[in-house]
BALO-791427 format. One record per residue: x, y, z of N, C-alpha, C in turn. Coordinates in nm, 4 decimals. Layout:
BALO-791427
- X | Y | Z | X | Y | Z | X | Y | Z;
...
end
This chain:
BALO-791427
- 8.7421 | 10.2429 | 11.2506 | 8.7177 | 10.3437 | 11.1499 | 8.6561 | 10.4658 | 11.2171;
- 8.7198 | 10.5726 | 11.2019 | 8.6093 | 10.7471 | 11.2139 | 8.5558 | 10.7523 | 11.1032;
- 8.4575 | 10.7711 | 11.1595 | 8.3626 | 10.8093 | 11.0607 | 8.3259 | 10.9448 | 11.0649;
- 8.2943 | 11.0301 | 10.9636 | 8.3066 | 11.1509 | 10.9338 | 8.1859 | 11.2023 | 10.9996;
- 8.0646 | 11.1638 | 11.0148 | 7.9075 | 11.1905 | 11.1274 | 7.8594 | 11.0774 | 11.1330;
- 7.7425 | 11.0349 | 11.2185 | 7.7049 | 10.9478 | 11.2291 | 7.5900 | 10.8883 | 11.1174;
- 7.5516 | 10.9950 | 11.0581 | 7.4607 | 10.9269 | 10.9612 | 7.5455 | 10.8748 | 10.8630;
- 7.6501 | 10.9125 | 10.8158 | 7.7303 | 10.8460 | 10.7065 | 7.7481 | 10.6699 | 10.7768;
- 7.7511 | 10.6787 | 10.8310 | 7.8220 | 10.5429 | 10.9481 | 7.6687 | 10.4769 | 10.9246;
- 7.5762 | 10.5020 | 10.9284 | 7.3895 | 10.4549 | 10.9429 | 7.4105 | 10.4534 | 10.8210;
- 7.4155 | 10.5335 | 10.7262 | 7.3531 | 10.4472 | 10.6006 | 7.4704 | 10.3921 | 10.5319;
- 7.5616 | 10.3701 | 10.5808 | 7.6747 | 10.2630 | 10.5183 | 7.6480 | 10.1404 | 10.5124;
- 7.6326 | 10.1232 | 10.6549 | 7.5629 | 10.0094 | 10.7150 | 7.4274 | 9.9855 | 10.6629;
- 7.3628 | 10.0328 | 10.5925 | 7.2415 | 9.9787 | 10.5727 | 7.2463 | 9.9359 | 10.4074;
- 7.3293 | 9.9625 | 10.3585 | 7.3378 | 9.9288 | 10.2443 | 7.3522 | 9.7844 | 10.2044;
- 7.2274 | 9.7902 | 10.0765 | 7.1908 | 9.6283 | 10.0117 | 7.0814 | 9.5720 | 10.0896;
- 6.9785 | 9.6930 | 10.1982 | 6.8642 | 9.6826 | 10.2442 | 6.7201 | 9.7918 | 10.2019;
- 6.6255 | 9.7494 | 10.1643 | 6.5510 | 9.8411 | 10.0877 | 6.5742 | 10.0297 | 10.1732;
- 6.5621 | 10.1085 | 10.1038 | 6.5573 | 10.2604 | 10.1329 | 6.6862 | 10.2605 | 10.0626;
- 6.7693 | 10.4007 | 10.1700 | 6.8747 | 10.4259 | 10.0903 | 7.0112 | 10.3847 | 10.2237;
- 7.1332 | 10.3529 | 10.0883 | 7.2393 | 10.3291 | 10.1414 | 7.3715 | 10.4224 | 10.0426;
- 7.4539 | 10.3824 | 10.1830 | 7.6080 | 10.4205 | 10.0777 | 7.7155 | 10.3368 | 10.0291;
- 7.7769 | 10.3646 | 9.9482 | 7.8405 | 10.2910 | 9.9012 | 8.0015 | 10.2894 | 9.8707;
- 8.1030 | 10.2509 | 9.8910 | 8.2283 | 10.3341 | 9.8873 | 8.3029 | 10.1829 | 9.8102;
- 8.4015 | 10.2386 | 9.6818 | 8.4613 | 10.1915 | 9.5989 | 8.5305 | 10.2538 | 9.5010;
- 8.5526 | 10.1889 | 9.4529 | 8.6540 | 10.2725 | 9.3390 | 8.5525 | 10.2397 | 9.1787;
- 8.6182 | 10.3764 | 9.0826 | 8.5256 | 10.3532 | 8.9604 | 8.6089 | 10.3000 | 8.8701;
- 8.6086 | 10.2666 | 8.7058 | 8.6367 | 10.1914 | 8.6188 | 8.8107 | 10.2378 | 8.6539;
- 8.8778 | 10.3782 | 8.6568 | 8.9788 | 10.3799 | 8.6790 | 9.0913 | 10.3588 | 8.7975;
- 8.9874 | 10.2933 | 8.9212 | 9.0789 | 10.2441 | 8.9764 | 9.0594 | 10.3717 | 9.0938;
- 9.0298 | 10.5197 | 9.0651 | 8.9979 | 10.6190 | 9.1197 | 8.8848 | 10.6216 | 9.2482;
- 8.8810 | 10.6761 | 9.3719 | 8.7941 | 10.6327 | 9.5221 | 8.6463 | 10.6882 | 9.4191;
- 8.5445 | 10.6050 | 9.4430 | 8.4362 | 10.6871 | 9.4114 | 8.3032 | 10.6394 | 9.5810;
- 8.2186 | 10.7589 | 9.5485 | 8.1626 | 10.7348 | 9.6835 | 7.9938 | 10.7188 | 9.6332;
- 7.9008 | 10.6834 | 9.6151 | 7.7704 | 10.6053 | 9.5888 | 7.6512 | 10.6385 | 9.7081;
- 7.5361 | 10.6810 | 9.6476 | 7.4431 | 10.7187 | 9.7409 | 7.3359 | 10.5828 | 9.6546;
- 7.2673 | 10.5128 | 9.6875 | 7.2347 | 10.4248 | 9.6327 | 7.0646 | 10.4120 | 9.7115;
- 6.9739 | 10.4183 | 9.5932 | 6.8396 | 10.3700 | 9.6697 | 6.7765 | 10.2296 | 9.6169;
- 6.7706 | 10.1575 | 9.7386 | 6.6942 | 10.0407 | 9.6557 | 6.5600 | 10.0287 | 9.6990;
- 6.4452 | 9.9708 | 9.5572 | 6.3128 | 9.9595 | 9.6290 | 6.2980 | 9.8563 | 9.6769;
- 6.3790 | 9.7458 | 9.6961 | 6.3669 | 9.6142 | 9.7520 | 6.4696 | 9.5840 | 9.8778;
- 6.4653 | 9.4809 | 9.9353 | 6.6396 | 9.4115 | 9.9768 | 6.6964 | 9.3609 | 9.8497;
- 6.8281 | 9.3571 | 9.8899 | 6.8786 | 9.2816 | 9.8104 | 6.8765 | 9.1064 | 9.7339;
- 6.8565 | 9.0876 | 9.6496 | 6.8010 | 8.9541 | 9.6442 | 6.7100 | 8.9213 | 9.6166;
- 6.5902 | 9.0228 | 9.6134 | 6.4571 | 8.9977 | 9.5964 | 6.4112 | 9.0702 | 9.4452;
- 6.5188 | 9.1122 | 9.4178 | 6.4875 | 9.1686 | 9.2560 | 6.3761 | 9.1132 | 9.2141;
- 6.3997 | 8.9671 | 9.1938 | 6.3118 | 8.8673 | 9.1093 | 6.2226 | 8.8721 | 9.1186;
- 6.1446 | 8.9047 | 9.2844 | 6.0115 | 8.8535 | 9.2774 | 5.8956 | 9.0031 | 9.1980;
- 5.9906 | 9.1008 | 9.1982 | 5.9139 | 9.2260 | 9.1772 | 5.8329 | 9.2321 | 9.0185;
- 5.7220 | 9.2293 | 9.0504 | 5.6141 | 9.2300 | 8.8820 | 5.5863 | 9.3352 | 8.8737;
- 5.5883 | 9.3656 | 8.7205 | 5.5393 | 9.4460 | 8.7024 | 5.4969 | 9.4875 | 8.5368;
- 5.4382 | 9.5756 | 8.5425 | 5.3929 | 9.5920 | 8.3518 | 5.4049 | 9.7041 | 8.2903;
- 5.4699 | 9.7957 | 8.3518 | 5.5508 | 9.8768 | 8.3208 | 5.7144 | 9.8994 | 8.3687;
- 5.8161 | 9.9259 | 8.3314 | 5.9641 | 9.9111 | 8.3144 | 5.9384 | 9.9987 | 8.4200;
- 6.0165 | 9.9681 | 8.5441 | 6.0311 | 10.0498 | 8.6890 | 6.1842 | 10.0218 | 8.7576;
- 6.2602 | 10.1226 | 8.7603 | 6.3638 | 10.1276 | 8.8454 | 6.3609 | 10.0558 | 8.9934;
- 6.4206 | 9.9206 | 9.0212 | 6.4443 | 9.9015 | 9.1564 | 6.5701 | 9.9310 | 9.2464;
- 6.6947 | 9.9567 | 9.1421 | 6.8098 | 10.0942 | 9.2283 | 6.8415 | 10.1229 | 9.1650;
- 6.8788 | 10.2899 | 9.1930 | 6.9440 | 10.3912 | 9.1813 | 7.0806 | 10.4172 | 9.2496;
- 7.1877 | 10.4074 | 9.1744 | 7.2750 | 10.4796 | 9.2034 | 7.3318 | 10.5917 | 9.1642;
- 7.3558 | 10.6971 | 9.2759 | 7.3870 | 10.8418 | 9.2369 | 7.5777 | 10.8717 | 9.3194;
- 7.6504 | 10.8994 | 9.2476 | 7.7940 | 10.9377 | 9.3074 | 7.7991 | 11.0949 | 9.3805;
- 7.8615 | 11.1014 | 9.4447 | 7.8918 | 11.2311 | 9.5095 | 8.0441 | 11.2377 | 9.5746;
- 8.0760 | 11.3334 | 9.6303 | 8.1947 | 11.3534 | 9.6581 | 8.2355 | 11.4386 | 9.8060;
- 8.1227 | 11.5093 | 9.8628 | 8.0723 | 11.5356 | 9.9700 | 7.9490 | 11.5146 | 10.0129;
- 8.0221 | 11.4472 | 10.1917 | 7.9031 | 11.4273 | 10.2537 | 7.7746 | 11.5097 | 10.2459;
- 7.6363 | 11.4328 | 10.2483 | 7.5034 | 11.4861 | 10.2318 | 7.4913 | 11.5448 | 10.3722;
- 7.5273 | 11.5036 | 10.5115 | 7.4902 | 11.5557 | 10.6212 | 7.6035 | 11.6352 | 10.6890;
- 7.7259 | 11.6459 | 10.6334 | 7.8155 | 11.7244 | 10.7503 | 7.8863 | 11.7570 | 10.6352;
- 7.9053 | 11.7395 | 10.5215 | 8.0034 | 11.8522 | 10.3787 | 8.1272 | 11.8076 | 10.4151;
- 8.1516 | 11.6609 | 10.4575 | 8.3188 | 11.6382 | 10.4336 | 8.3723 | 11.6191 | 10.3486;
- 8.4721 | 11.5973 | 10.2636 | 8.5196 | 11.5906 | 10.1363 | 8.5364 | 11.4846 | 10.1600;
- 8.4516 | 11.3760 | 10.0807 | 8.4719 | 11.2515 | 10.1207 | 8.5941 | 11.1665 | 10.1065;
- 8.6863 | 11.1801 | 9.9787 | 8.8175 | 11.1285 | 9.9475 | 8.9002 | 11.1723 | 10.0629;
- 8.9234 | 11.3027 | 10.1012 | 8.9889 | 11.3499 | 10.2064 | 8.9727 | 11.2576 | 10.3226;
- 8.8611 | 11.1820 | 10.3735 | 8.8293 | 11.1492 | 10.4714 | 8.8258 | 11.0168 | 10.4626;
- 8.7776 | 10.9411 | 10.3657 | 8.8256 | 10.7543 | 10.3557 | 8.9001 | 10.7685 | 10.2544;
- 8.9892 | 10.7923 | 10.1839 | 9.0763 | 10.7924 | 10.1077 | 9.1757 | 10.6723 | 10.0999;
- 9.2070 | 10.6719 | 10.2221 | 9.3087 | 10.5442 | 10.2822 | 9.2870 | 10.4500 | 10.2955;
- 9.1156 | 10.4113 | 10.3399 | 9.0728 | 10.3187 | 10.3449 | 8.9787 | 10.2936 | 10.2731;
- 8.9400 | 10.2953 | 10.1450 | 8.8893 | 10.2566 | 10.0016 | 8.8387 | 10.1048 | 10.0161;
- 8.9826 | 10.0514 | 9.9784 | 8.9683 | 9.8582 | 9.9797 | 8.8825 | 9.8239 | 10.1293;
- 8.9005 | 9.8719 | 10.2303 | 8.8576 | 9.8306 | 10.3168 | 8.7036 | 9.7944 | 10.3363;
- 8.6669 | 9.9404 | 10.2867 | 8.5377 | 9.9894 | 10.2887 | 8.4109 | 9.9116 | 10.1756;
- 8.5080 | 9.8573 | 10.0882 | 8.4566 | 9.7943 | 9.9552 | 8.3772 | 9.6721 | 10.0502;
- 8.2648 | 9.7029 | 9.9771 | 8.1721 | 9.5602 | 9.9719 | 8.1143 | 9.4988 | 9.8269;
- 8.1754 | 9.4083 | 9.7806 | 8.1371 | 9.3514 | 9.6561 | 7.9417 | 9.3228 | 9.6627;
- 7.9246 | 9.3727 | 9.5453 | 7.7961 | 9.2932 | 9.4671 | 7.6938 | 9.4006 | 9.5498;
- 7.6960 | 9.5379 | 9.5846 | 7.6435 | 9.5961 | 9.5917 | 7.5769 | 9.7169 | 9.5080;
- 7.7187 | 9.7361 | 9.4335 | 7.6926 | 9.8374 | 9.3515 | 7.6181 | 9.7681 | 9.2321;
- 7.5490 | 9.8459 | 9.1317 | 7.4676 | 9.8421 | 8.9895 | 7.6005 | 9.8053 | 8.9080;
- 7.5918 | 9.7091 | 8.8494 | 7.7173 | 9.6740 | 8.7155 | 7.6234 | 9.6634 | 8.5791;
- 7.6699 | 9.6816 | 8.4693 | 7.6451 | 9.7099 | 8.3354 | 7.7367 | 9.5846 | 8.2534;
- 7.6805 | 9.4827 | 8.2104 | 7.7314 | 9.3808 | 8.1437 | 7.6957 | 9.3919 | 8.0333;
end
């Protein structure tokens, strides 16, 4: 895979580890969507987090150009979408 800079490539890879990651998939229509995602935990550890007031442990935010070099991101993984997909990362709504 090219990767469009190297930080895109760093926080790809770090994603589903506490701070922030990225995320690359497609949205309800099937359409490339691209995911900037912060978590306050690792993944997995949701559970143990207490608390007594209602607190966000991730955020996901979509974008469409890169945050560090302005590539158009579809332009640039477009082709490789499925590839890039990592299940059970993204926030789902049941």
């Amino acid at each position: 895979m090219k990767w469009c800079c190297p930080a895109f490539k760093g926080w790809y890879e770090q994603a589903g580890e506490r701070g922030i990651g990225v995320l690359i998939g497609r949205d309800s229509e099937g359409l490339p969507q691209f995911t900037i995602q912060y978590r306050a935990v690792d993944k997995g550890l949701d559970s143990s987090v207490k608390s007594d007031v209602p607190i966000s442990l991730v955020i996901d935010v979509s974008f469409q150009f890169c945050p560090w070099c302005g590539r158009e991101l579809n332009r640039w993984y477009g082709k490789h979408i499925n590839e890039l997909y990592r299940n059970g990362l993204k926030i789902t709504y049941d």
